[in-house]
C-alpha positions, -999 to +999 in steps of 0.1 A: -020-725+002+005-754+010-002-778+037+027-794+059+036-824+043+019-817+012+041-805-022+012-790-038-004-752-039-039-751-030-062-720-028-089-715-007-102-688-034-097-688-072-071-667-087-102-638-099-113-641-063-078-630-055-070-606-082-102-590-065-091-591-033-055-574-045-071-544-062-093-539-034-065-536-015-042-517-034-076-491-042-079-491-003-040-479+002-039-451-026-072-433-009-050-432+023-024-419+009-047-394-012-027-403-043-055-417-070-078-389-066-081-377-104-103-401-117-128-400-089-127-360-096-133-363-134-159-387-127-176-365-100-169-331-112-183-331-145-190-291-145-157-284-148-134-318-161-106-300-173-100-283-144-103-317-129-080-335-148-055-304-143-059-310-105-053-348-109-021-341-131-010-318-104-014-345-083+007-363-098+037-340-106+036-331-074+037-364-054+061-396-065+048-418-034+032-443-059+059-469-064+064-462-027+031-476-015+039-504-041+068-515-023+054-512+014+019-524+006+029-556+018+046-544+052+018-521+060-010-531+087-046-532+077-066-500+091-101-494+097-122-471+077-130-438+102-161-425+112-162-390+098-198-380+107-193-350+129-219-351+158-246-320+157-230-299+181-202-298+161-215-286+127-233-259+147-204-248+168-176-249+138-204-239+112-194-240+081-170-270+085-178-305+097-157-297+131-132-280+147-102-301+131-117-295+093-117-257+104-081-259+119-071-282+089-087-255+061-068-221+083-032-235+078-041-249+043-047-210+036-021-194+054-009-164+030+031-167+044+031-203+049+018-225+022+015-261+028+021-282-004-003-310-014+024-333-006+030-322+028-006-320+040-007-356+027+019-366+056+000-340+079-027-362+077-008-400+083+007-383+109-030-371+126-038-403+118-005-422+138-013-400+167-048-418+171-069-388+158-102-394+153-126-384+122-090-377+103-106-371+065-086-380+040-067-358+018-097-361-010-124-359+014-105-322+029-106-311-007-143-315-015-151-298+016-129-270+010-143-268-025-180-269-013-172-242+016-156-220-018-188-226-037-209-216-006-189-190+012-162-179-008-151-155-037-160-164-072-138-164-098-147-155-134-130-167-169-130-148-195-107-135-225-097-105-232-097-082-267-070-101-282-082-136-271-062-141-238-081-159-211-075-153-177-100-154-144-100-128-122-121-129-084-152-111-081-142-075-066-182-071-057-182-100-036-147-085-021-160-051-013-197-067+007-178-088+027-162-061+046-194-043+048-207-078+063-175-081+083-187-072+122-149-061+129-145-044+098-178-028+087-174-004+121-145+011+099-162+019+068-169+057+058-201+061+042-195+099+034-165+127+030-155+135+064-153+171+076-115+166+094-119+180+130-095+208+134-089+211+098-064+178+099-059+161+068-048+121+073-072+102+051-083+102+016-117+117+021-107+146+037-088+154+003-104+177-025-112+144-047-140+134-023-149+165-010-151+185-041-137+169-074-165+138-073-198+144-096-223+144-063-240+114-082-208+093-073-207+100-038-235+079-015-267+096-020-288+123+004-371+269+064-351+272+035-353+247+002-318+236-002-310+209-029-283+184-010-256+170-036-229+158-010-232+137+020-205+139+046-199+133+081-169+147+107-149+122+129-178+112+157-200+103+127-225+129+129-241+138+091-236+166+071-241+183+039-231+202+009-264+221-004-273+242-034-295+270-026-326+272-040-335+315-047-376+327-053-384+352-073-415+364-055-426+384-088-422+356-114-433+325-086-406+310-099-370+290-082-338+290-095-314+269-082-278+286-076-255+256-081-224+280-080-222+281-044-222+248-021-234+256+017-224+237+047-256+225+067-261+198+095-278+168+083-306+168+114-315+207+101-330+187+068-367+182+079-383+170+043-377+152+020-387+159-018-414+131-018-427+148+013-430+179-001-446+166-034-471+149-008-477+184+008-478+202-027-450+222-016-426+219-046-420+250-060-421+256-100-384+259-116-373+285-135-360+278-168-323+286-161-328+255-139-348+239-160-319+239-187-295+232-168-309+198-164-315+196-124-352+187-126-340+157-145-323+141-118-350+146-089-362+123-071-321+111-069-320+084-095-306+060-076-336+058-057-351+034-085-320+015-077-320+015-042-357+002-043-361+012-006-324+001+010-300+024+017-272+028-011-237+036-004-207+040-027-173+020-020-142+033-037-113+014-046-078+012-055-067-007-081-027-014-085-013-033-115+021-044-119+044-067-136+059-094-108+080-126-112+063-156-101+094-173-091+112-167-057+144-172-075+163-144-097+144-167-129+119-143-143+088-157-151+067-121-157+023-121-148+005-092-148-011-089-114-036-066-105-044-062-068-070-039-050-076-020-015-111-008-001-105+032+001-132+037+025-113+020+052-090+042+071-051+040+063-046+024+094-059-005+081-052-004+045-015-006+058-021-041+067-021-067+045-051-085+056-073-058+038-049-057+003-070-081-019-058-106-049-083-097-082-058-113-109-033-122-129-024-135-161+012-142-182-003-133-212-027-106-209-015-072-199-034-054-172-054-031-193-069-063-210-074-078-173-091-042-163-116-045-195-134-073-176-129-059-137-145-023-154-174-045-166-178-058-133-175-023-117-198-007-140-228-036-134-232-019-097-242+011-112-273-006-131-277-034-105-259-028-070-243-052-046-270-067-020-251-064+013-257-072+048-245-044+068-231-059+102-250-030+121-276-019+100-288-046+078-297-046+042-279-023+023-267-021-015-234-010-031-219+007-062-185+010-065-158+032-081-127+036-083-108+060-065-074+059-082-044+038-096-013+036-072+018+018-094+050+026-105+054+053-133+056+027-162+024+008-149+008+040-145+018+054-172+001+022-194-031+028-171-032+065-182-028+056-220+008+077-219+035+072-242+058+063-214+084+089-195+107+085-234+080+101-257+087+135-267+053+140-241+074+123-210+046+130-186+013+112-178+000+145-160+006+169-183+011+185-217+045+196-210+067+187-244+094+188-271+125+167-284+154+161-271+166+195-286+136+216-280+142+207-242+179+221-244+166+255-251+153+282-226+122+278-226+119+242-228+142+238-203+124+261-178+091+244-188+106+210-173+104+227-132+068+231-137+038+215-140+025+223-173-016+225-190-032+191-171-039+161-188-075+144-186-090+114-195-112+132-217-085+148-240-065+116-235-087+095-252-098+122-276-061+125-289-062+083-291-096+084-312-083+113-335-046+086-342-070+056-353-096+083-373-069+100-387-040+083-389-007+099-407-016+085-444-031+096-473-070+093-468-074+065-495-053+044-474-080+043-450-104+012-449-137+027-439-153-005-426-122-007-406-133+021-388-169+013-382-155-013-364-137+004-344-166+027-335-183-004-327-156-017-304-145+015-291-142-002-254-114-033-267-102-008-288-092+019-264-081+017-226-109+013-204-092+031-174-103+063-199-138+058-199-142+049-166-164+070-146-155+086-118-117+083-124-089+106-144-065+085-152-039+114-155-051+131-122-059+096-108-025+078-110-007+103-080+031+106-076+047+075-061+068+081-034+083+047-035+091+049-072+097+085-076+112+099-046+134+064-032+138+046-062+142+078-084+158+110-069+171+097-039+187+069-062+203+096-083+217+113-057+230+082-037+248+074-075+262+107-079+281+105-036+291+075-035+308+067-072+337+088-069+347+078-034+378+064-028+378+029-004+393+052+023+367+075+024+337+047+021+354+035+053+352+065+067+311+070+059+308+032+065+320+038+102+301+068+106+269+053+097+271+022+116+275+048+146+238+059+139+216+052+164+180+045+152+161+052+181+132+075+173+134+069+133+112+037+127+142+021+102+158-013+100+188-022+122+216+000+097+239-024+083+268+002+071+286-027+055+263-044+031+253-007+018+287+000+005+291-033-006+260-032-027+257+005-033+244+000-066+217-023-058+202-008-025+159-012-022+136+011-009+141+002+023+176+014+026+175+045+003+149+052+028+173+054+061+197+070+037+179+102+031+174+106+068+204+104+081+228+109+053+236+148+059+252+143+090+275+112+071+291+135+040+288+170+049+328+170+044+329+137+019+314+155-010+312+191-030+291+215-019+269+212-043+257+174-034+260+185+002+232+210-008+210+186-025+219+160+001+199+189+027+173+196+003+163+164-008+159+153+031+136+183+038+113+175+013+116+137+016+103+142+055+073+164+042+060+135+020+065+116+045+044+133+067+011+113+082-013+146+092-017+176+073-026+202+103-020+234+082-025+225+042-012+262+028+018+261+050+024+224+044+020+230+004+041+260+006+069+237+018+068+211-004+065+234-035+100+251-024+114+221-009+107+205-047+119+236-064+154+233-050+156+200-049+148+206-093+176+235-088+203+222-075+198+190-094+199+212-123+232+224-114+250+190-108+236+173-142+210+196-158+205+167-187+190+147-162+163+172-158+153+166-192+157+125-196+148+121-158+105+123-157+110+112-120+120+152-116+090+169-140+073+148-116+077+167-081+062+198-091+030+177-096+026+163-059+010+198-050-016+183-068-014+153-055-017+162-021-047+187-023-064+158-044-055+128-022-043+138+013-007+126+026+013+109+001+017+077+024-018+074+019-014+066-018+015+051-011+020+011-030+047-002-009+016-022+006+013-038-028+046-043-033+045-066-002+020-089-015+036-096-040+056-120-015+018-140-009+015-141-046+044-156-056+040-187-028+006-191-048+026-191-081+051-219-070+023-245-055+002-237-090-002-262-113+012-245-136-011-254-165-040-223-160-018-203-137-042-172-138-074-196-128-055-219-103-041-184-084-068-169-086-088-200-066-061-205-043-065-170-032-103-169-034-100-198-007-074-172+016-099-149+015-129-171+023-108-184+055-100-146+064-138-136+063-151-167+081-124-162+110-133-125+111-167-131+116-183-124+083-216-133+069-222-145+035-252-156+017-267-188+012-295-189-018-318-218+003-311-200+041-299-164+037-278-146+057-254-168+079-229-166+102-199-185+110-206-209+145-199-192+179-166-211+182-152-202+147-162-166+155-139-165+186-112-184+181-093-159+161-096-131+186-081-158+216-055-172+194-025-142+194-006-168+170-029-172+144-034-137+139+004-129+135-004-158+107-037-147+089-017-108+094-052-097+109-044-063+120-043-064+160-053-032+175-035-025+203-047+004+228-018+022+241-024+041+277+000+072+273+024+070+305+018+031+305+052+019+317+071-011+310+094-023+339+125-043+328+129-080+324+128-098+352+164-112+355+174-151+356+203-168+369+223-193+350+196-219+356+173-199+338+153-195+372+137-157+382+155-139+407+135-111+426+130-075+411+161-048+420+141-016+442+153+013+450+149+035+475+143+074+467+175+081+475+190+060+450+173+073+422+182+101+396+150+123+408+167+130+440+188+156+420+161+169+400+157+206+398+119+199+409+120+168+435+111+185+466+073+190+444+074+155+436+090+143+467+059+127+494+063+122+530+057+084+520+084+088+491+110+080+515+091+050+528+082+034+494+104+011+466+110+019+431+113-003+402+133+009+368+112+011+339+123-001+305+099+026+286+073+046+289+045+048+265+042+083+247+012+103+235+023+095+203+019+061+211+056+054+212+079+034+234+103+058+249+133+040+262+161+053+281+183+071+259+148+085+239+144+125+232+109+140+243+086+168+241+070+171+280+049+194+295+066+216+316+057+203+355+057+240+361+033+252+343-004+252+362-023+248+323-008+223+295-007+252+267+002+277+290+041+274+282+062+257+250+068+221+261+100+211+279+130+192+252+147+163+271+161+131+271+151+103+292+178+088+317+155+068+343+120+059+342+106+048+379+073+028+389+063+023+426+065-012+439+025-002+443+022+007+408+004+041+421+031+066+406+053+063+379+078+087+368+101+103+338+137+118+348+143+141+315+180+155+311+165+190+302+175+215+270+164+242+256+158+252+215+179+278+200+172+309+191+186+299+155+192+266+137+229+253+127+247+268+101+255+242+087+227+215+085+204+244+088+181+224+119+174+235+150+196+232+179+198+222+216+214+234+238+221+230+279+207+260+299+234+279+314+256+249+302+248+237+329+232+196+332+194+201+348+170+173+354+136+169+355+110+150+369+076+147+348+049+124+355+047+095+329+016+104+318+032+136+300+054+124+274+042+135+241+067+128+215+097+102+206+126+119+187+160+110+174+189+104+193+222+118+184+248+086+186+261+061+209+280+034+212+288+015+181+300-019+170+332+003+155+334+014+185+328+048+180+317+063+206+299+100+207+303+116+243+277+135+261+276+171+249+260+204+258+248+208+220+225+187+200+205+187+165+170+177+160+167+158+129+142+176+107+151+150+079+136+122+102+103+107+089+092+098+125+068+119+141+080+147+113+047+169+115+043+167+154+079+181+158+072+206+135+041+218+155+061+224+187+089+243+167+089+277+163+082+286+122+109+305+120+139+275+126+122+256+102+111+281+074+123+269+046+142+292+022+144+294-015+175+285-032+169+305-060+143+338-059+146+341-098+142+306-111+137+317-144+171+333-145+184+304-128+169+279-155+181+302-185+220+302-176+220+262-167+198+256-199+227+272-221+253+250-202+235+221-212+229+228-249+266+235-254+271+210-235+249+182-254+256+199-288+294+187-282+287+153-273+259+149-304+293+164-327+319+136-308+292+109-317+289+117-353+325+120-359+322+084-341+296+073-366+316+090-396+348+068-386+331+034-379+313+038-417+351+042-435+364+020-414+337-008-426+347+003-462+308+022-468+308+034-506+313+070-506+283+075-531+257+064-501+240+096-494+218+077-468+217+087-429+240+063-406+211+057-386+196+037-417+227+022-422+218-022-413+255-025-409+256+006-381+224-005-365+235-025-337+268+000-330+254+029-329+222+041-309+224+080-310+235+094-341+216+128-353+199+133-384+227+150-400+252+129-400+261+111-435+278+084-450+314+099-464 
């Protein structure tokens, strides 16, 4: 230090003293800034110090503030270390975290739509800090806490390697599944049991034949006459039933036989014994040997009563979906495996939301049969040792799962299935149908391709795969035989575990995918086959026409007519989906009659699939196989070679199956998957980069511990069981309308049919509210309704009336003015009395008192027959004359599709006395179906004699393909003189190394000249 006056340097301290000082320093500005945090971790965490010093190189990568601390240590004031002990009421209030800012800190941290880098929660916390925050932690101390709420609360992840040594980690799906059972707002949810569907409507999975009758009894959650229960199921209000086996005397031998070929229905309160009780009483009765060797004695008492050890036991059933996704947001590919997973038991309501899809891997190296060889391990170890789980209502309970079945896209299901793929000369996962390219060309194997042909099953699958490694296509010395005891040793990482699985067929098991198959696939096709030989005046013409669409009562995306035809080759599901809708009333004059016809077809049985309730299953399956079997004729007709390379057709004729097995095809849908791919990906980007799989896989362990510690869950803690999150973490979710939208927690909203909604209030310039318009009764429409003197009061005259913007439906949709609706008819003194009235709404009217509200419907009436030709039903105007209607807002029953209106083309469609309902709509498709008479929407067979049909098309495509196979060898023959090939070569083109990268389809037969 230099003194005034004085030229020399004196220090109060020695230079060590000050070196000391300096470090301390610099060490003290780095842990604010959160930046030297890796050796401290590799130090502390010495369980795991390659993960450690993978975190501290991400660190690192990810933040460059180091030399910028270095320049501003010097500018920067001194601050005081902060008190970050929580006080006591804290820690119980925001149990598990430290406080309520911790808890706010860890939600955004685990935001599935909005990540927040390390680098930005870094300057999240300065700028907490700035603000005078107390008990700010710093970016290290947030981490350890997160990390010890993981260990505690969250979702373990397991490493392992696969088969062919590639390691990947993958989150516990046991610990998944029990934390919706321990989940108070989900566990209410939860189906223990089949359901018996209440009017014989099929919505859900287990009203389907897979649940009710496919499962071995032993799957499903265990249960004056003896009666032997196998099945346990329950109807929609929860009350238990039962499938039972009789059990038959014979008086003269003493002896019971059990008749296992017919399953009664009983109520579960008519049981009054149990087995054990009747052992007690010395009631059991002596089995006959029929029985006997049959095996039933063997499996009474219920085996899983050792298992159970006194809890009840319950079965969950999942879904697993694997795909191939890019990690990158960009159009880079950078290719993982994922494999994702939904609880089935939870209704579809919810499994439509993506809070309830769950992350279980992923991996760039290993495919997802190797990831599946370790989650089957997993599933398979509740079958010997089941999940202990708190139910939220009924305490201690324990778990097996299985799984249900394997939504993907053909190629992913095909792998799961152990198929060949849709090019084998076997195209199809779910069945044996077969034969080359030219053994498809002829009758029969043409015909073969409309129908489903002998199923595949698991079974035979994997007994075809053991016979290629047993006996492979060589000489039998060729054969190594200790090879082969090793494979009989390692027959589960030798062959694909979805085949062994129990409880799953993975050729019954991997439905149709609508998304895939139906958007992606035929509706695709069709869309190619339209819009390709347009000229640009006629895609102006169907550009303008489709922008005129209005989209009330279809549930699309605003249409944008523009970017379709500019990117007609590159359209998503989302579009083809509005396409397929709407399209017949776009081209009926741009194309042949032949795409017109498809165009019809292929919207009738796209709005079946579509459908969300199954109210009458033979009619319903009636439909869809006709509706599939023109769709496969007509296609036939256009390009019958597609038929045969296509398997997205040979596919249709299987979703009978489908349906009877699984319920609606929505249900099985995997657009839900497809969407979380999105969550995924921001995961993939903030990774380190260095153990993707492991680092993904913790990221969205800690997602899902946030979601279930929000929700309410419990978990369990090994010193102080059960536990609960504090009473203000518990309800801050439910008062915080944001943060759901954020954590996508699935708000249910309780519609009041004939709630309405009155319009905005309006503002001035100033952005002030002005008062609310009324209107007198005289001003209204209902003054010229054909029924206001019945609705017209003494006081009506006296009283105000607001407008309404809509009105909330039956249906649970927002009817706005403009909307088409089933009512019941005000006439009519009983609500089933007389068909429904058809309308649309043109005023919608609440009393100033909110007492009365009211729906003015521009009344029509259905047609005795439907239009000739879009072949739907038709309205039309009573006596062509306008009528209106006044129905009380608590009558509106259905939403439907408005003809047109105005349009940014200016387009505009005038009122007219004729209208069509849109049966190609997906929107409330099987409720307008209901109200319709069957005979305007019957559908009719394009062809009675398919056969026939199939035979003539069949000889117009081998022709057909036999000329293009001749133009290509001549093709092949000219390219091999032309590259001066010696005429002695007697060898096949194909095996030419020259040829091989010109030509790709030369038959057999073809020779060098």
């Amino acid at each position: 230090m230099q003194k005034k006056g004085d030229a020399k340097l004196q220090f109060r301290n020695s230079l060590d003293e000050i070196a000391q000082w300096k470090r301390q320093l610099f060490e003290k500005k780095l842990d604010e800034y959160g930046i030297w945090e890796g050796e401290e971790e590799l130090i502390t965490n010495l369980d795991d110090p390659i993960g450690a010093l993978e975190q501290a190189w991400d660190e690192t990568e990810q933040d460059e503030l180091l030399s910028e601390v270095l320049e501003g240590l010097a500018l920067e004031r001194e601050e005081s270390e902060v008190d970050l002990e929580p006080t006591h009421e804290d820690k119980e209030a925001w149990h598990p975290y430290p406080s309520k800012l911790i808890f706010l800190l860890d939600t955004i941290d685990n935001l599935p739509r909005l990540r927040i880098s390390c680098a930005l929660m870094k300057a999240l916390l300065w700028l907490l800090k700035e603000l005078g925050v107390r008990n700010v932690p710093s970016f290290t101390a947030l981490k350890k806490i997160q990390t010890n709420i993981r260990k505690s609360v969250g979702i373990p992840t397991i490493s392992c390697k696969s088969s062919k040594g590639n390691a990947f980690s993958f989150n516990d799906i046991r610990t998944l599944i029990a934390n919706d059972w321990s989940n108070p707002l989900v566990c209410p949810e939860i189906r223990w049991y089949p359901v018996i569907p209440t009017n014989s409507v099929i919505s859900e999975v287990w009203h389907a034949e897979k649940w009710r009758r496919d499962l071995d009894w032993h799957v499903l959650s265990p249960i004056g006459q003896l009666v032997i229960p196998v099945r346990w199921l329950e109807d929609e209000s929860g009350a238990i039933w039962a499938d039972v086996w009789e059990v038959e005397t014979d008086e003269r031998l003493n002896t019971s036989t059990i008749n296992d070929t017919h399953v009664m229905l009983i109520e579960g309160r008519k049981l009054c014994k149990n087995m054990l009780d009747l052992q007690d009483e010395g009631l059991m009765p002596q089995w006959s040997m029929e029985t006997i060797g049959k095996g039933h004695p063997t499996q009474m008492p219920n085996p899983d009563r050792a298992l159970a050890n006194g809890s009840p036991i319950y079965t969950s059933f999942i879904d697993i979906f694997g795909d191939d996704v890019s990690g990158n947001r960009s159009k880079s590919w950078n290719k993982h495996w994922n494999v994702y997973m939904t609880h089935r038991n939870l209704p579809r309501k919810l499994l439509n939301q993506q809070f309830h899809t769950h992350f279980v891997s992923t991996s760039t190296t290993a495919s997802v049969p190797e990831q599946f060889q370790a989650i089957k391990k997993v599933i398979e170890s509740t079958h010997r040792e089941p999940v202990n789980v708190h139910h939220a209502s009924c305490g201690q309970a324990k778990l097996k799962i299985y799984c249900n079945c394997g939504p993907g896209d053909n190629p992913s299901q095909s792998e799961t299935s152990g198929h060949i793929g849709g090019n084998g000369n076997h195209p199809c996962r779910k069945c044996y149908v077969s034969g080359n390219q030219k053994e498809k060309e002829t009758d029969e194997g043409f015909h073969q391709m409309f129908y489903p042909g002998e199923a595949r099953t698991s079974e035979k699958t994997l007994k075809h795969v053991e016979a290629q490694k047993r006996y492979p296509q060589r000489t039998y010395a060729d054969i190594q035989m200790e090879l082969m005891n090793w494979v009989d040793e390692n027959k589960e990482n030798v062959y694909n575990s979805f085949l062994t699985l129990e409880g799953f067929d993975a050729a019954r098991d991997t439905p149709v995918e609508i998304l895939h198959t139906i958007l992606l696939g035929v509706v695709k096709y069709l869309w190619h086959g339209t819009h390709t030989s347009w000229t640009p005046a006629t895609k102006e013409i169907y550009s303008k026409r489709q922008q005129a669409t209005n989209t009330m009562g279809l549930s699309i995306h605003a249409i944008r007519s523009s970017y379709i035809m500019q990117y007609a080759n590159s359209l998503i599901g989302r579009q083809l989906k509005t396409l397929v809708q709407v399209n017949v009333f776009h081209v009926y004059d741009l194309v042949d009659s032949l795409q017109f016809l498809l165009t019809k077809a292929l919207g009738e049985f796209s709005a079946l699939l579509w459908f969300t309730e199954i109210r009458n299953r033979d009619q319903y399956l009636q439909d869809v196989t006709t509706t599939a079997a023109n769709v496969l004729d007509i296609a036939a007709l256009i390009d019958p070679s597609k038929i045969v390379m296509k398997i997205k057709y040979h596919l249709l004729p299987h979703i009978k199956e489908d349906i009877i097995r699984f319920g609606p095809m929505v249900g099985v849908a995997s657009e839900v998957f497809e969407g979380f791919n999105t969550i995924f990906r921001y995961c993939s980007i903030l990774s380190n980069h260095l153990a993707p799989s492991r680092d993904i896989a913790h990221q969205l362990s800690e997602q899902e511990t946030v979601k279930h510690i929000l929700s309410g869950g419990q978990w369990f803690d090994k010193t102080k069981g059960w536990m609960s999150p504090g009473p203000s973490v518990q309800g801050f979710v439910m008062k915080n309308p944001m943060l759901q939208a954020l954590i996508r927690w699935p708000r249910d909203e309780k519609f009041i049919p004939g709630t309405v909604r009155l319009e905005p209030v309006p503002r001035n310039e100033k952005r002030t509210r002005q008062p609310c318009s009324c209107f007198s009764w005289m001003q209204t429409h209902a003054i010229s309704a054909v029924n206001a003197l019945e609705n017209s009061h003494q006081e009506d005259s006296k009283l105000s009336w607001y407008r309404g913007k809509y009105v909330i439906a039956r249906s649970d949709d927002q009817c706005k003015i403009g909307a088409w609706v089933y009512a019941t008819s005000p006439f009519t003194a009983t609500e089933h009395s007389q068909p429904p009235i058809t309308g649309q709404i043109i005023e919608i009217l609440q009393d100033t008192t909110a007492r009365r509200s009211l729906v003015v419907l521009d009344t029509f009436q259905v047609a005795a027959t439907h239009h000739d030709i879009f072949g739907m039903p038709v309205l039309l105007r009573p006596l062509n004359e306008k009528r209106l209607m006044i129905v009380p807002a608590t009558e509106g029953v259905i939403q439907e599709r408005v003809e047109s209106n105005i349009t940014e083309q200016f387009v505009e469609h005038k009122p007219l006395a004729e209208y069509l309902i849109n049966t190609h709509a997906f929107h409330n498709a099987h409720l307008i179906r209901e109200v319709l008479l069957r005979d305007l929407i019957v559908l009719i067979a394009f062809r009675d004699d398919r056969h026939a049909h199939h035979t003539q098309i069949a000889a117009i495509l081998h022709n057909t393909q036999a000329d293009k196979r001749a133009a290509t060898a001549r093709y092949g023959i000219d390219i091999c003189a032309e590259l001066m090939c010696p005429a002695s070569c007697n060898e096949p083109v194909r095996n030419c190394w020259r040829q091989m990268n010109l030509i790709t389809a030369i038959g057999p037969e073809v020779y060098h000249r």
